[in-house]
N, C-alpha and C positions, 0 to 999 in steps of 0.2 A: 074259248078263253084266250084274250092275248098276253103279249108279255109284261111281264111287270117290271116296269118303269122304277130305277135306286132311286129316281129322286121325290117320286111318291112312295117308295119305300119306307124311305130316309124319314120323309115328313110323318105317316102314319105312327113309326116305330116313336116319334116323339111325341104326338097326340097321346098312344096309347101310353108312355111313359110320364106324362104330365098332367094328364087324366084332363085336357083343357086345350082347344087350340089354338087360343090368347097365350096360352104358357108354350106350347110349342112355336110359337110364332115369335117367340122371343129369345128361344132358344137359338132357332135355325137361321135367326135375322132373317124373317120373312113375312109377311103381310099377314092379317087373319085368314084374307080373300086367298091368297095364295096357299096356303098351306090348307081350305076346303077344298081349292078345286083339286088339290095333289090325291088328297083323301077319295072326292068322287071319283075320278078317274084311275085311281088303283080299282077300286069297288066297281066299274064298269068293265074293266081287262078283267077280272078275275069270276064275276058275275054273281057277287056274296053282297051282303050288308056287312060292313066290320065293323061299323059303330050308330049308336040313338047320340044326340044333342038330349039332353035335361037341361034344366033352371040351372042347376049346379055342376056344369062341365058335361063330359062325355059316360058314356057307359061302352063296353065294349061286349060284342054278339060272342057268341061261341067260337064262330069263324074268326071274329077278329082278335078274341083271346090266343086260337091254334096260330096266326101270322105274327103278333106280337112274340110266341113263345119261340117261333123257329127263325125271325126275321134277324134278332140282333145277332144269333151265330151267323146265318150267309151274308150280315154286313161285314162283320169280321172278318171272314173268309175274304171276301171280296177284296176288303183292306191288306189284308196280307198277301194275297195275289198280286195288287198293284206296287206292292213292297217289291215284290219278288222279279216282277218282270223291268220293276225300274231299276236293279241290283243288274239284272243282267244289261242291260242297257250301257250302266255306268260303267260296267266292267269292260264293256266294248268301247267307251268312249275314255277309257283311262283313266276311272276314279277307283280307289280305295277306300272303304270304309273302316275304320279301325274303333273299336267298342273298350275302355279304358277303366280302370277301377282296381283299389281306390285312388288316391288323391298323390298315393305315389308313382303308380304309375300311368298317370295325369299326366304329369311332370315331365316323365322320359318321352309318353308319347307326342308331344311337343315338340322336342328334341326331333325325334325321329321322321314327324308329318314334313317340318322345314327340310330335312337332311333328304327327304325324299323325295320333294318335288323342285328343290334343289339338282338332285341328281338325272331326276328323268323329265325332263321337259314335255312339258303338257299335260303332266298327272299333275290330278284334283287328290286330295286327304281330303277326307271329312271326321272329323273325331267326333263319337258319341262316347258321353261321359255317364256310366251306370254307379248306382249306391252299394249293388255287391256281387258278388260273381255270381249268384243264380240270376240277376240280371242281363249281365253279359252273357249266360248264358241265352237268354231269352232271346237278348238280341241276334244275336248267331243262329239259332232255330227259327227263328221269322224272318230270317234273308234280311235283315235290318243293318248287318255288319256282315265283311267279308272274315276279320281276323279279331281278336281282342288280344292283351298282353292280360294273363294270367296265371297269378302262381300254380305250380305243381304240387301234385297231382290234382284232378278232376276229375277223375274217372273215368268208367267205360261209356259217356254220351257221343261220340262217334263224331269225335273231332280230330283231328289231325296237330300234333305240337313241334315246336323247336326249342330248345333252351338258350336263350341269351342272356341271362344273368345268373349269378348263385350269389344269393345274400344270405348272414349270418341271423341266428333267430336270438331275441331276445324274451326277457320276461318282463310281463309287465305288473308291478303289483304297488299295495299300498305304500306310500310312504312310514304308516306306525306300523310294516310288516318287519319282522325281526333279522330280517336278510337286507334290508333298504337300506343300509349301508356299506354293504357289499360291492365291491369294484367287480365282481364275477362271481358267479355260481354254478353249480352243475345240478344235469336232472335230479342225482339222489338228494340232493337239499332242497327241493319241490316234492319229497316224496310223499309228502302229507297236505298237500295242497290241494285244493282242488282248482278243476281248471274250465273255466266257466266257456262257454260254446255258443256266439254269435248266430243264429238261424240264418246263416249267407252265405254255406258249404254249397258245391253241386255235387257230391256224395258221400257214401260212407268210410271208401277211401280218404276223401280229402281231409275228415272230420279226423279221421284216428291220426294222419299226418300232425295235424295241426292241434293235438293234444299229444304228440311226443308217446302214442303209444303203439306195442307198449313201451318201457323205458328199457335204459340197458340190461337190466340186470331182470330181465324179461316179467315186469310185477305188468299187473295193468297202472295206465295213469288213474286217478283220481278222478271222477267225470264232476263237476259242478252244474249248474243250473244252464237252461237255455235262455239266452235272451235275444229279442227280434235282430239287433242290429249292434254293429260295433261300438256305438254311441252310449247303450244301455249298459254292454258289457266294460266302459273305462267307470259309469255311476258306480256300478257294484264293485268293481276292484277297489274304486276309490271307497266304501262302505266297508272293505275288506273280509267282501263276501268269495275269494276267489280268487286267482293268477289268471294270465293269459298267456302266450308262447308265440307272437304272431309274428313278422321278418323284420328285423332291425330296423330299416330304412324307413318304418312307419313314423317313426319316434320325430321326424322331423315333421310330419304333416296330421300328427295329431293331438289335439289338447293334452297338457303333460298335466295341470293342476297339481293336487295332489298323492300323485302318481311318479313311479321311479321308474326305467326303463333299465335292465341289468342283462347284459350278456351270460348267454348259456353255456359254458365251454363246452359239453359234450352231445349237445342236440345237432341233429343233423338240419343242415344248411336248407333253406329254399332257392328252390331253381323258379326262378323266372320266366315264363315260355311265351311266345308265339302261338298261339291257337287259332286253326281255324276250318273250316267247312269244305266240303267236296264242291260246291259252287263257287268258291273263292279262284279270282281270277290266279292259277296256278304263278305265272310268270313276275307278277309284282309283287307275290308272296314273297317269294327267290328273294328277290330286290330289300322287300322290307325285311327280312331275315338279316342278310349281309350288313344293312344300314343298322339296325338297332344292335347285332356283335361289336358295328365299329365305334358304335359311339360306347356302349359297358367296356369296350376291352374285352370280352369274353374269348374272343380267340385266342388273341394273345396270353390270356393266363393259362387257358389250354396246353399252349404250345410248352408255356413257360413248365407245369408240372410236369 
């Protein structure tokens, strides 16, 4: 048996996916011809039948059911390997990758990509922009990013953090909520609210963080409904199914409609962090730490309390 060839891999894994190799042939931008001969010549290295031809597409043999089942993980793999080894590449040639979310700190990492290749001459930034921090996390476990900027806490995923900013936490709720005209509020006047939870935490620490529990006066918070994403959770506030508690600095990068955003006096602050992987090139971490202090001020408030 010889070796098997990714790019008749590649092409059987979409035959067997498309049940057709007119439809895989379209997929892979590749000829009919080409994507048979891919197919025989897998089936000649391996020394199986993987599939019949019918009037009506393909059928797939038992062997070629067991390659189609094992074949899309070792492409995967193999994807994430070429991830990994072109991570360390970069890192040798002087790139940064930085993983950003959400759309605040978008913003800052902007800020800081210029400030940095500004600073070190020859460094590459590449900013990937994720929809939520399990996300970024992803990216950061698939060697896809060296660092993300990420609120605190995240938990025990075996990342490494810096603090460079501490932002005030606000609430977010209905406009016909009986508080929405409040210049400020404190937890115990959310004590009866509930407080609805985005499914975009990367754990159970971050969840309890970012539902204020428990509150001062040691009750649990109010848990409200899950919803997939922060998009769902402003519908339901605005439905006034619910509060939210998420870091001030949102209120400028997300739809406000019919939504009031109100300062918490006594909820503890988010810290803003740097995170990042034991792969990450150590030394431009250093670099991008110092650069994103100096552009928040974070030192200097430091110094200042």
């Amino acid at each position: 048996m010889g070796d098997i060839d990714f790019r008749h891999l590649r092409s059987f894994l979409a035959v067997a996916q498309e049940r057709s190799i007119t439809g895989a042939g379209a997929v892979l931008h590749l000829t009919q011809q080409a994507v048979s001969t891919h197919v025989r010549q897998l089936e000649r290295s391996l020394g199986v039948v993987l599939l019949v031809r019918t009037s009506r597409g393909v059928l797939l043999t038992a062997a070629g059911e067991e390659l189609a089942a094992g074949g899309v993980a070792v492409m995967d793999d193999v994807a994430h390997l070429a991830e990994r080894v072109r991570a360390v590449a970069d890192a040798q040639a002087g790139t940064l990758r930085l993983a950003c979310c959400p759309a605040a700190a978008s913003l800052l990492a902007v800020d800081v990509a210029d400030a940095l290749e500004k600073a070190v001459p020859g460094l590459r930034v590449m900013l990937s922009g994720a929809r939520s921090p399990k996300e970024e996390l992803q990216l950061l476990s698939d060697g896809r990013a060296d660092a993300a900027f990420m609120w605190l806490p995240v938990g025990d995923v075996g990342l490494h953090h810096a603090v460079v900013r501490s932002d005030p936490r606000a609430v977010v709720l209905s406009t016909r909520h009986p508080l929405a005209d409040r210049p400020a509020v404190s937890l115990a006047d959310l004590a009866d609210d509930p407080v609805l939870r985005p499914d975009v935490l990367t754990s159970a620490e971050a969840e309890r963080f970012w539902l204020a529990d428990p509150r001062p006066d040691g009750s649990p918070a109010p848990r409200g409904s899950i919803v997939p994403l922060v998009e769902d959770c402003l519908l339901e506030i605005g439905r006034g199914r619910g509060i939210w508690l998420p870091p001030q600095p949102l209120e400028a990068v997300l739809p406000a409609g019919n939504l009031r955003w109100i300062p918490v006096t006594d909820a503890e602050r988010f810290d803003l962090g740097v995170v990042w992987t034991d792969r990450a090139p150590q030394p431009l971490i250093t670099r991008l730490i110092a650069e994103v202090r100096t552009i928040t001020g974070h030192d200097q408030r430091l110094h200042a309390a």
